[in-house]
N, CA and C atoms of all chains as a GROMACS GRO file, in nm:
protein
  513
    1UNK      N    1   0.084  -0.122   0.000
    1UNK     CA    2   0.000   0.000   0.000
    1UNK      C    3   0.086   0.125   0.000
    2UNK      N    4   0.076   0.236  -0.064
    2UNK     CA    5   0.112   0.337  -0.084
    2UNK      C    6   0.060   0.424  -0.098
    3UNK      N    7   0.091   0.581   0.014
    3UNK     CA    8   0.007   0.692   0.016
    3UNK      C    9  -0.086   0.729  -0.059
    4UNK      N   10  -0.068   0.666  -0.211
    4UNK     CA   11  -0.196   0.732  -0.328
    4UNK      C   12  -0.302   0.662  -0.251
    5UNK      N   13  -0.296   0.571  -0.228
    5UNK     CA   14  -0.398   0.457  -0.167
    5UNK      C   15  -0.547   0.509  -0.054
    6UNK      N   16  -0.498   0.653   0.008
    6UNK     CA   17  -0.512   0.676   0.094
    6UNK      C   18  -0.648   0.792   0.023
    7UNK      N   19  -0.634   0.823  -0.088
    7UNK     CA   20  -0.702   0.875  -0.191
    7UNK      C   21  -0.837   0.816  -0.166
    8UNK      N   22  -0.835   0.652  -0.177
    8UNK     CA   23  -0.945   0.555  -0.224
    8UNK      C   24  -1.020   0.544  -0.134
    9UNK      N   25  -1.019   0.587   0.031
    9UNK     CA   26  -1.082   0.601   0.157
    9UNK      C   27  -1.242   0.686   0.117
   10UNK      N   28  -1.356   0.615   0.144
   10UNK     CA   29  -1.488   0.709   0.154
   10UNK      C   30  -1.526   0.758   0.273
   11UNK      N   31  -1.549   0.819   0.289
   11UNK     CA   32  -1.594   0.911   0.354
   11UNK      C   33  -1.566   0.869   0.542
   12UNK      N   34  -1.684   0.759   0.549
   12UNK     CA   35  -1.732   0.673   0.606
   12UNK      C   36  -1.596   0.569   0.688
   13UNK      N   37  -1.535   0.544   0.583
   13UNK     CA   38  -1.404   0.438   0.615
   13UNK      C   39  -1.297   0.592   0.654
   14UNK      N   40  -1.294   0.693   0.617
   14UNK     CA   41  -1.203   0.820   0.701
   14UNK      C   42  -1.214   0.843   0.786
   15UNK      N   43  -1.340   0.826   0.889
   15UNK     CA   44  -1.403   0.882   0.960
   15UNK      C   45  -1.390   0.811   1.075
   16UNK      N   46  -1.382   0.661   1.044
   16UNK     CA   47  -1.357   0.498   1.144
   16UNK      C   48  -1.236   0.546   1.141
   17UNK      N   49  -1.138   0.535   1.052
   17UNK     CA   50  -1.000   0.560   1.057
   17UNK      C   51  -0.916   0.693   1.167
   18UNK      N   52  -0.993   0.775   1.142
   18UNK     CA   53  -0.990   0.918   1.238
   18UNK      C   54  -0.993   0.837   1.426
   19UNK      N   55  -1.132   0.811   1.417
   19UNK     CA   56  -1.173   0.766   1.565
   19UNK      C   57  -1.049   0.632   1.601
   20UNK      N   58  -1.022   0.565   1.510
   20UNK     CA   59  -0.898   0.447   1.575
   20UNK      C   60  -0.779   0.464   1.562
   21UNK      N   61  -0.724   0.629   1.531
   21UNK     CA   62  -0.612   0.690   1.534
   21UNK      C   63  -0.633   0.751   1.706
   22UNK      N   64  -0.739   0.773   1.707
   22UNK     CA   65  -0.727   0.889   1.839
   22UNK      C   66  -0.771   0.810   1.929
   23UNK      N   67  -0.829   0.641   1.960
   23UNK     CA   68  -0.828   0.511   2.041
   23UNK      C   69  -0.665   0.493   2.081
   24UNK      N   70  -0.615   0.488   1.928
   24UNK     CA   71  -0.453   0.411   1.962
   24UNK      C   72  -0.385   0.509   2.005
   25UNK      N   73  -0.368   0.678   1.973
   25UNK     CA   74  -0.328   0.788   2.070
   25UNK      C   75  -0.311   0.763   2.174
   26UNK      N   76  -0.430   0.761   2.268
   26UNK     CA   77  -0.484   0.699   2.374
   26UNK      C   78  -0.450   0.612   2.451
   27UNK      N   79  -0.448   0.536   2.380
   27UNK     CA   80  -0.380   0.338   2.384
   27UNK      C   81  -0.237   0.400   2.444
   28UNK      N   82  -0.166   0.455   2.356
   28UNK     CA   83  -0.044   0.462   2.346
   28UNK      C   84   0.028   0.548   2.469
   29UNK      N   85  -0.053   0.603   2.489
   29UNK     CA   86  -0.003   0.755   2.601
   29UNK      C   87  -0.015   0.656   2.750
   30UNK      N   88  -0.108   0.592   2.743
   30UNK     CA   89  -0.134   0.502   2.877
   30UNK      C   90  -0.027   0.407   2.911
   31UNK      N   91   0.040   0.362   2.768
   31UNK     CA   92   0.115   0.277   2.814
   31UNK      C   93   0.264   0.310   2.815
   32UNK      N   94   0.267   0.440   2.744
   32UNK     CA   95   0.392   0.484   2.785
   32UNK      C   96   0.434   0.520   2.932
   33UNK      N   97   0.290   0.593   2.992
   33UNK     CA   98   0.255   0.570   3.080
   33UNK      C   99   0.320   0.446   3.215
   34UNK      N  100   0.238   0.357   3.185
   34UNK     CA  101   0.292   0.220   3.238
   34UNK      C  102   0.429   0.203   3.222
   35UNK      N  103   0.534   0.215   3.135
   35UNK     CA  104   0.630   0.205   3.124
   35UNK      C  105   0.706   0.330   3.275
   36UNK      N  106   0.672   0.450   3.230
   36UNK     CA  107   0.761   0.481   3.304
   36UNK      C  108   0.718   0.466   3.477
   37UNK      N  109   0.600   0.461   3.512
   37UNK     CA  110   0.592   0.369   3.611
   37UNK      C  111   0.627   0.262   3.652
   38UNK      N  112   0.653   0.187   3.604
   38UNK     CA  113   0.676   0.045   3.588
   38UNK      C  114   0.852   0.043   3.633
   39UNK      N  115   0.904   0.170   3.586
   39UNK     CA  116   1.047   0.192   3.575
   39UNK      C  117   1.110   0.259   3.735
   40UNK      N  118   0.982   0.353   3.748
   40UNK     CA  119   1.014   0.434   3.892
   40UNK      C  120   1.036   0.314   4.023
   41UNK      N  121   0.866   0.243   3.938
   41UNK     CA  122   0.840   0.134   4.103
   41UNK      C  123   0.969   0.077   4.134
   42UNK      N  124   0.978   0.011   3.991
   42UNK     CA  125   1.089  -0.126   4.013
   42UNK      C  126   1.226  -0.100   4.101
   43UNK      N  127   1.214   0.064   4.091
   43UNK     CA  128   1.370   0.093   4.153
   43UNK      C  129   1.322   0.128   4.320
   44UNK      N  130   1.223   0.155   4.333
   44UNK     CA  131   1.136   0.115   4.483
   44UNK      C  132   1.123   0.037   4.540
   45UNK      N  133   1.066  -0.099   4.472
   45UNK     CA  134   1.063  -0.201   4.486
   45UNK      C  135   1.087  -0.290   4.522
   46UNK      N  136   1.204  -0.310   4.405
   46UNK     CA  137   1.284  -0.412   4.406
   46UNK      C  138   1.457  -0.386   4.410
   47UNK      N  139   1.481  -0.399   4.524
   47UNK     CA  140   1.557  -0.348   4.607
   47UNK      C  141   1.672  -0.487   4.636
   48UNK      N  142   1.626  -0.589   4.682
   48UNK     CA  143   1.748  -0.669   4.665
   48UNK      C  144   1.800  -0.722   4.555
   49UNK      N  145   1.894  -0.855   4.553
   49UNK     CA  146   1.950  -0.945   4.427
   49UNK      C  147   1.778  -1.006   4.361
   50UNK      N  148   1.797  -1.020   4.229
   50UNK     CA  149   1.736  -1.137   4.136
   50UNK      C  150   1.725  -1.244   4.239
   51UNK      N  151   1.621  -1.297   4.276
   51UNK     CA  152   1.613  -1.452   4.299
   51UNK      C  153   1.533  -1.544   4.207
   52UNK      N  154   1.466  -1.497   4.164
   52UNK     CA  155   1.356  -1.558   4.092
   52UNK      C  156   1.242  -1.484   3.975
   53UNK      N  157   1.197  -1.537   3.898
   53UNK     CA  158   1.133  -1.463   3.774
   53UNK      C  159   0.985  -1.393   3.809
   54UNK      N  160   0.971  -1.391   3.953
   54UNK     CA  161   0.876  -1.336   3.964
   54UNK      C  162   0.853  -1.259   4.060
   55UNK      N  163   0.750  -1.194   4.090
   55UNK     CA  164   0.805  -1.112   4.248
   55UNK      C  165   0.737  -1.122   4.336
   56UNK      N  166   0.785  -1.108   4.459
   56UNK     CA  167   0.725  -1.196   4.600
   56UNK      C  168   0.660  -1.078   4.619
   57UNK      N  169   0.568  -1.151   4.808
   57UNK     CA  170   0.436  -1.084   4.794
   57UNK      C  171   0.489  -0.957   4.831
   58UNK      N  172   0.595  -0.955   4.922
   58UNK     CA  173   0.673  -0.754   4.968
   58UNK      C  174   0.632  -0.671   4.836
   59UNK      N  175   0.721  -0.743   4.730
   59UNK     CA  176   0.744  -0.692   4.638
   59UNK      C  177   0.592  -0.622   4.521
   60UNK      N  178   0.499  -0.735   4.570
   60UNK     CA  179   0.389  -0.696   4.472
   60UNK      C  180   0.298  -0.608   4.542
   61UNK      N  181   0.296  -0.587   4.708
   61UNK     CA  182   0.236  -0.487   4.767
   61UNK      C  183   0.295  -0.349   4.741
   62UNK      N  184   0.423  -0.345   4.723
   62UNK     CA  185   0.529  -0.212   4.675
   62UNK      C  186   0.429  -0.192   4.618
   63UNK      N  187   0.449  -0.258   4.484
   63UNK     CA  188   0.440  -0.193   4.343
   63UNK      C  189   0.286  -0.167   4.302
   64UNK      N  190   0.201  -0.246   4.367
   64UNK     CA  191   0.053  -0.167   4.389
   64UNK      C  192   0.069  -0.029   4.472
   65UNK      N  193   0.097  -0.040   4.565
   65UNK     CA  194   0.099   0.090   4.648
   65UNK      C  195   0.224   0.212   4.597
   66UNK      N  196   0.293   0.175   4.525
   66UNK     CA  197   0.350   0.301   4.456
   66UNK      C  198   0.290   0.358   4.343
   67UNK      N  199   0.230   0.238   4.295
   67UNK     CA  200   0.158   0.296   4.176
   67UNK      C  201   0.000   0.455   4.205
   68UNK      N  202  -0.022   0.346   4.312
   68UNK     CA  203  -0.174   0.396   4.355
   68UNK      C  204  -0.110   0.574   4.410
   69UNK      N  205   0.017   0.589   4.492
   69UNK     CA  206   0.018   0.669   4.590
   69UNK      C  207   0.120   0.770   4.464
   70UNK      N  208   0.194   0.687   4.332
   70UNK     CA  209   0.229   0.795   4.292
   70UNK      C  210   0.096   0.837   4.179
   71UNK      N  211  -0.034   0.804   4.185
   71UNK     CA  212  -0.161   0.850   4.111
   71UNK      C  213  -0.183   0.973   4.242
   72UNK      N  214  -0.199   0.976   4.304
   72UNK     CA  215  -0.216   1.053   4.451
   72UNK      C  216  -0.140   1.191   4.466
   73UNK      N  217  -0.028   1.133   4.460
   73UNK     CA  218   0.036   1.289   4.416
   73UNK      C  219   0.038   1.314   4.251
   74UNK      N  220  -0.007   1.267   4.179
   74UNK     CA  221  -0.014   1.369   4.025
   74UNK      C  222  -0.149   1.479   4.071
   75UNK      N  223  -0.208   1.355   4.140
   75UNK     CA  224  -0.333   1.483   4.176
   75UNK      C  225  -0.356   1.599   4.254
   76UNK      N  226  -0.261   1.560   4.345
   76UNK     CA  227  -0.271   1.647   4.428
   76UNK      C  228  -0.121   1.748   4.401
   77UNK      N  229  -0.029   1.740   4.320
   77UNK     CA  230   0.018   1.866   4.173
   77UNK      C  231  -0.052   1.959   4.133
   78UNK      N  232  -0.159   1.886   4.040
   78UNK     CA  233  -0.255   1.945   4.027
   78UNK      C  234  -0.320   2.039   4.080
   79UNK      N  235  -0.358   1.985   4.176
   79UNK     CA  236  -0.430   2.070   4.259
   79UNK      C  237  -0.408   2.197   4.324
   80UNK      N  238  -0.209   2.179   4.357
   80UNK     CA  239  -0.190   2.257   4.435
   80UNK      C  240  -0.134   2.366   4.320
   81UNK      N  241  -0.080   2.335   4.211
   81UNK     CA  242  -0.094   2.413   4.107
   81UNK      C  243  -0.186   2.506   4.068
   82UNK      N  244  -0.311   2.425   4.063
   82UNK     CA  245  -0.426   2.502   4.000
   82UNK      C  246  -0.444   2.635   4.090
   83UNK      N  247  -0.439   2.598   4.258
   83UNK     CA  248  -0.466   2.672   4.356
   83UNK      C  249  -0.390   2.795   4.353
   84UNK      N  250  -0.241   2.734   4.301
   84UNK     CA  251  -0.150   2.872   4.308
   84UNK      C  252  -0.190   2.957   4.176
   85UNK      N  253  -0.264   2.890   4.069
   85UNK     CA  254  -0.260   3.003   3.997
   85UNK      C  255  -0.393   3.060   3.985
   86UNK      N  256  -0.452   3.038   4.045
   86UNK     CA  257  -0.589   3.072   4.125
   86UNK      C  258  -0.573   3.227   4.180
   87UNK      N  259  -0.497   3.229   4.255
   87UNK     CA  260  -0.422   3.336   4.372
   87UNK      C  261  -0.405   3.453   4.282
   88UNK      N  262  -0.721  -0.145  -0.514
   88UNK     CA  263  -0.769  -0.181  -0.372
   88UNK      C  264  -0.905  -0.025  -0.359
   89UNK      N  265  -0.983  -0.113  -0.258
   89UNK     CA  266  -1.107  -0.038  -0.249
   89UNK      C  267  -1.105   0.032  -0.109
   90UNK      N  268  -1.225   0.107  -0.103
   90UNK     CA  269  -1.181   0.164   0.056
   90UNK      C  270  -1.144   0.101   0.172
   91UNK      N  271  -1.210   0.010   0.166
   91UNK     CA  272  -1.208  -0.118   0.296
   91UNK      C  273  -1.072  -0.171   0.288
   92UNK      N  274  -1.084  -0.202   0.239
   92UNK     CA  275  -0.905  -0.259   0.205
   92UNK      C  276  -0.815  -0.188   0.263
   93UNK      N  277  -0.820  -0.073   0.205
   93UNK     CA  278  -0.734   0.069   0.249
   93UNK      C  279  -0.764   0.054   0.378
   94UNK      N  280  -0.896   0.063   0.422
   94UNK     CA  281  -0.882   0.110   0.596
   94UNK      C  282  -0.812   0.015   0.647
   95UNK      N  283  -0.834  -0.126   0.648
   95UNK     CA  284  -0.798  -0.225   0.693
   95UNK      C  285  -0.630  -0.232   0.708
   96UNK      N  286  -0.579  -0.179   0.629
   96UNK     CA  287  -0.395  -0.189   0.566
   96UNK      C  288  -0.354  -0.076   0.650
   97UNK      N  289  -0.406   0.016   0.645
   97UNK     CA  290  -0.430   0.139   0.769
   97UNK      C  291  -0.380   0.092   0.921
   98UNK      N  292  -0.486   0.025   0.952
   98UNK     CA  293  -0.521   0.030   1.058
   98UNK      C  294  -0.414  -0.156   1.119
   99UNK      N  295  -0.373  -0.244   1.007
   99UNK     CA  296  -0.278  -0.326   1.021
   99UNK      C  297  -0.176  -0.288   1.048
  100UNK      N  298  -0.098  -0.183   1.007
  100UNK     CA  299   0.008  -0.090   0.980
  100UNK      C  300   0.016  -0.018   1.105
  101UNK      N  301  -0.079   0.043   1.154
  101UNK     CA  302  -0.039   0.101   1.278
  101UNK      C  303  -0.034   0.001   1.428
  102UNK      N  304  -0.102  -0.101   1.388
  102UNK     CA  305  -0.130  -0.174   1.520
  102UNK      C  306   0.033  -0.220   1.529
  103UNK      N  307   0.106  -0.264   1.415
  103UNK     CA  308   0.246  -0.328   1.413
  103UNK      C  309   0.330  -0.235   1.463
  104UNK      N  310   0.340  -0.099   1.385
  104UNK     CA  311   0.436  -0.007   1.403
  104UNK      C  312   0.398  -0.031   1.614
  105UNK      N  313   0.297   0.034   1.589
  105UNK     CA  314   0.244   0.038   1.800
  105UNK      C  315   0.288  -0.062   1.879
  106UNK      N  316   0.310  -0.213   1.832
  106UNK     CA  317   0.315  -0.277   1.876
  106UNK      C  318   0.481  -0.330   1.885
  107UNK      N  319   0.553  -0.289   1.798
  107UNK     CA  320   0.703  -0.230   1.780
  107UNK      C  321   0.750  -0.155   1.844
  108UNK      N  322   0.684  -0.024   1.859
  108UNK     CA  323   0.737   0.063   1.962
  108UNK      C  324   0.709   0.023   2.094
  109UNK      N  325   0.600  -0.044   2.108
  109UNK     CA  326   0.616  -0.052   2.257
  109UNK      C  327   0.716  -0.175   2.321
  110UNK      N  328   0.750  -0.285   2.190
  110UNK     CA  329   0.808  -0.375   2.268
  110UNK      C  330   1.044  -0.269   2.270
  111UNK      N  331   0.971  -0.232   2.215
  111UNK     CA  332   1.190  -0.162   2.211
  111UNK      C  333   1.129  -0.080   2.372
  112UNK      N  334   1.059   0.004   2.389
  112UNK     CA  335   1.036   0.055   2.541
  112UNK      C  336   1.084  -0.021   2.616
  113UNK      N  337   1.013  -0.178   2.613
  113UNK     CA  338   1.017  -0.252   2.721
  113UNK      C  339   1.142  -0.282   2.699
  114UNK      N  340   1.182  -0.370   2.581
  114UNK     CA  341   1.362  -0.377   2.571
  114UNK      C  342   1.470  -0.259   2.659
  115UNK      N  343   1.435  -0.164   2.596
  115UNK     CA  344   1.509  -0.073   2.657
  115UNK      C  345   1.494  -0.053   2.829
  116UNK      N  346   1.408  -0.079   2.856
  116UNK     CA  347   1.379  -0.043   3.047
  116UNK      C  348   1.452  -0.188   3.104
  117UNK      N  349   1.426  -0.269   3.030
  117UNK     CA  350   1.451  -0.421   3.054
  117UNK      C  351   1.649  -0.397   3.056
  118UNK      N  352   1.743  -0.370   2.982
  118UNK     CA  353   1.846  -0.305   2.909
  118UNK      C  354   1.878  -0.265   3.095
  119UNK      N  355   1.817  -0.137   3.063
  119UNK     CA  356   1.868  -0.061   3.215
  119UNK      C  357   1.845  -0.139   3.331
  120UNK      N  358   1.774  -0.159   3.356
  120UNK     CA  359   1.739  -0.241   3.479
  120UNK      C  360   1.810  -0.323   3.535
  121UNK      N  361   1.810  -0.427   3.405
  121UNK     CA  362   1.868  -0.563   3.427
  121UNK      C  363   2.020  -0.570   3.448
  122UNK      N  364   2.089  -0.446   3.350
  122UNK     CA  365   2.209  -0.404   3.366
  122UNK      C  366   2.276  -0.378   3.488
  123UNK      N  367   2.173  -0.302   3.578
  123UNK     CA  368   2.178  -0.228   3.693
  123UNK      C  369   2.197  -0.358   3.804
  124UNK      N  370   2.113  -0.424   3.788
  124UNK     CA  371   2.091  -0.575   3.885
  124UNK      C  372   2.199  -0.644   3.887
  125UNK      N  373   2.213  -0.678   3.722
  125UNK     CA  374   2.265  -0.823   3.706
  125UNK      C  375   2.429  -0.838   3.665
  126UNK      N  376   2.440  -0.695   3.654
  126UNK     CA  377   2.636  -0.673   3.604
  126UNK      C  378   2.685  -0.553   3.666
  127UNK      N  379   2.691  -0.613   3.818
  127UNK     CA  380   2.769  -0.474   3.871
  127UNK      C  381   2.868  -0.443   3.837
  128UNK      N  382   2.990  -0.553   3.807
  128UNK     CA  383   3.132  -0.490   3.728
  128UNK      C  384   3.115  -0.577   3.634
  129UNK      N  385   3.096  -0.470   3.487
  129UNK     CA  386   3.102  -0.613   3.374
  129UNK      C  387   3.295  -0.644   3.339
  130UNK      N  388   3.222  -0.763   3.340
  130UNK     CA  389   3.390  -0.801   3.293
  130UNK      C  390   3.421  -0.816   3.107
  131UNK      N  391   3.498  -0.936   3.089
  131UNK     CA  392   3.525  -0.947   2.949
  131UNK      C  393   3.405  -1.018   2.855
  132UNK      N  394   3.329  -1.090   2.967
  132UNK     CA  395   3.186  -1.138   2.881
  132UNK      C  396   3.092  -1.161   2.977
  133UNK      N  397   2.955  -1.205   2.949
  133UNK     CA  398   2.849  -1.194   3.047
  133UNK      C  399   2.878  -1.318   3.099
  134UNK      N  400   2.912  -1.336   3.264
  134UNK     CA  401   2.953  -1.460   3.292
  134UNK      C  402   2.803  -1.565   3.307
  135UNK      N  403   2.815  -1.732   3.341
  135UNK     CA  404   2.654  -1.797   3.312
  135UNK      C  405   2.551  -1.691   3.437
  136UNK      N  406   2.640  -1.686   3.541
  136UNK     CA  407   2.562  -1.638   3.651
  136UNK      C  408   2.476  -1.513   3.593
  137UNK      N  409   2.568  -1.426   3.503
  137UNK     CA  410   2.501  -1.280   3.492
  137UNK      C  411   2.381  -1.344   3.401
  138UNK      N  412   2.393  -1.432   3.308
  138UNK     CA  413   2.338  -1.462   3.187
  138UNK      C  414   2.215  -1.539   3.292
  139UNK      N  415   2.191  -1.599   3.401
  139UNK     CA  416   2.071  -1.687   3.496
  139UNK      C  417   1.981  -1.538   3.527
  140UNK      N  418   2.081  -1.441   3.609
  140UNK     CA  419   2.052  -1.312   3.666
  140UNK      C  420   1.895  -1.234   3.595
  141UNK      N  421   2.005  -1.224   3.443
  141UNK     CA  422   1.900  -1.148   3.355
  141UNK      C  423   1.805  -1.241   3.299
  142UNK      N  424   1.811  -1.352   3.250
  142UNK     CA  425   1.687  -1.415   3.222
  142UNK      C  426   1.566  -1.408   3.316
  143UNK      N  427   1.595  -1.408   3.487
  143UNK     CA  428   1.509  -1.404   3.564
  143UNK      C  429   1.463  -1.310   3.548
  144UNK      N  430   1.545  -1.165   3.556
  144UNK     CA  431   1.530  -1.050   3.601
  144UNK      C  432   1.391  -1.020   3.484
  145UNK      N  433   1.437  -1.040   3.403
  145UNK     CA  434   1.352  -1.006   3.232
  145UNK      C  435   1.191  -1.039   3.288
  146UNK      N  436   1.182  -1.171   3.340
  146UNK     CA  437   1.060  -1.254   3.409
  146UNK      C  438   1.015  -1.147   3.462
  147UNK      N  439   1.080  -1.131   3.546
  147UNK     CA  440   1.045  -1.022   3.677
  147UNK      C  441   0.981  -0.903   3.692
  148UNK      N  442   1.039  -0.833   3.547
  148UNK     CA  443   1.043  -0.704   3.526
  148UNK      C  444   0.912  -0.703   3.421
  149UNK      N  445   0.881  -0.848   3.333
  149UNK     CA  446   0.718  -0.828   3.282
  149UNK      C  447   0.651  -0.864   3.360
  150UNK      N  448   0.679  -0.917   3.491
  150UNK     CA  449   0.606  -0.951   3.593
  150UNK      C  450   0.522  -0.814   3.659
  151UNK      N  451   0.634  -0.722   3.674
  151UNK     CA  452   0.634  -0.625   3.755
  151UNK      C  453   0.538  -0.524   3.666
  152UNK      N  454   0.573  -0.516   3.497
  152UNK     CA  455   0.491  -0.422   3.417
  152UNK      C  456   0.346  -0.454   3.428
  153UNK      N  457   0.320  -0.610   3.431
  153UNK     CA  458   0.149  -0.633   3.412
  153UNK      C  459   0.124  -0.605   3.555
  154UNK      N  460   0.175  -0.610   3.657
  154UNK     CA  461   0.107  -0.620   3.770
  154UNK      C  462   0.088  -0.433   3.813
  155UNK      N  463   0.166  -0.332   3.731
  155UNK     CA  464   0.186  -0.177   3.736
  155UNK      C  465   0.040  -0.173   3.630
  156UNK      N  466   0.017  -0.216   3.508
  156UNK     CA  467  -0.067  -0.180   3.445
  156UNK      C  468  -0.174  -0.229   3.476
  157UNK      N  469  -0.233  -0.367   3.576
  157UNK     CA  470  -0.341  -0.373   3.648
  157UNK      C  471  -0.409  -0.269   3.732
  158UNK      N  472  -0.328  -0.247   3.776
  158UNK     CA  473  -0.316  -0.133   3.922
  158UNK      C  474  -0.348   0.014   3.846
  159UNK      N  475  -0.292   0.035   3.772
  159UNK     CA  476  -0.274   0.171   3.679
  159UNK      C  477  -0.439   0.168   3.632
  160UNK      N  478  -0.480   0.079   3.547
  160UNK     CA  479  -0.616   0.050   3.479
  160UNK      C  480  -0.697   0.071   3.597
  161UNK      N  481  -0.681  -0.006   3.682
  161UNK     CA  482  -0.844  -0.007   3.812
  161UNK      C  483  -0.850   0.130   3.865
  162UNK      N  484  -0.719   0.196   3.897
  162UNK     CA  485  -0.700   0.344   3.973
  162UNK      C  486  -0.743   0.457   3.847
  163UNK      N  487  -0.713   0.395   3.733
  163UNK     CA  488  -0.798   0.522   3.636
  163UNK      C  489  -0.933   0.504   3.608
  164UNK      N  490  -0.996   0.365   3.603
  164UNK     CA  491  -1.112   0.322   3.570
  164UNK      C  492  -1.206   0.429   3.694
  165UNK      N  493  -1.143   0.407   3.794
  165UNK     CA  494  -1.190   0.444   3.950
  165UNK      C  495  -1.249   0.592   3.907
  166UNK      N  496  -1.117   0.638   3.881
  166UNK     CA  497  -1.142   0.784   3.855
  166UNK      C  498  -1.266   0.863   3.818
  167UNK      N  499  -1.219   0.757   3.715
  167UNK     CA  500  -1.334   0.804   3.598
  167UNK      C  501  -1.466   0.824   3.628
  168UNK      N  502  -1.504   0.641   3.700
  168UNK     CA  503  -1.629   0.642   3.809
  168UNK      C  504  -1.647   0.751   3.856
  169UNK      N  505  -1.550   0.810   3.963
  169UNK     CA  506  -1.580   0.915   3.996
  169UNK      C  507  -1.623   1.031   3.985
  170UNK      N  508  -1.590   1.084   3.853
  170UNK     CA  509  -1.638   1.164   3.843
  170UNK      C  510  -1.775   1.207   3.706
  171UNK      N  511  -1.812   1.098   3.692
  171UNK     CA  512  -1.929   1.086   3.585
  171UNK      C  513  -2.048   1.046   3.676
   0.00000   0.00000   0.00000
């Protein structure tokens, strides 16, 4: 397929195409998202040697509760942002 | 090729490229991480131990991403609840 191709789109099929560009946007921002979370926790986390391919229960209460508590402070950024420029 | 076609080749095309970029992310975090863990002084080659280290670590670390993007999903889903 090649850009001329993009010509041959009706109306209808542009329009689906539009809405599952701005789904996978979406898609995409979340999981970049996840990534760099995923990156902060682990150095929280997981704190001793490798033992094993998976992570014990210390380890999986961390990484819920960093996740949750660093959602907690984006909000409350926010907030205290908004407030200062409120002022 | 007809419109459908087109959308379809579209929309094949981006799911791959998306699905490309996100796995080099994970490579790359996987890269640092594992580096960080599993080769505190690298020497002249990855010795078996470093080479056990990072295979686990790799486990570990998609262990660690699905169990961040569970958590991530329910705490935004939440949100959302909240405020609709």
């Amino acid at each position: 397929m090649d850009s001329a191709d993009l010509d041959k789109l009706n109306d209808k099929d542009k329009a689906e195409l539009r809405q599952f560009i701005t789904n996978e946007q979406q898609r995409t921002r979340l999981q970049a998202q996840t990534h760099t979370l995923t990156d902060t926790c682990w150095k929280k986390c997981v704190t001793g040697p490798i033992k094993s391919g998976s992570l014990d229960k210390t380890e999986q209460v961390c990484m819920a509760s960093c996740v949750e508590r660093f959602m907690d402070l984006n909000l409350l950024t926010t907030q205290l942002l908004t407030n200062k420029m409120r002022k | 090729m007809d419109s459908d076609s087109v959308k379809k080749a579209v929309i094949r095309q981006i799911l791959t490229e998306s699905d490309m970029a996100n796995a080099r992310q994970l490579i790359d975090k996987i890269d640092q991480n594992c580096f960080e863990k599993c080769v505190p002084k690298p020497g002249s080659s990855l010795s078996s131990g470093e080479k056990t280290c990072v295979t686990q670590c790799m486990d570990k670390y998609m262990a660690a991403w699905n169990a961040v993007n569970a958590t991530y999903m329910k705490k935004l889903q939440e949100a959302v609840g909240h405020s609709t």
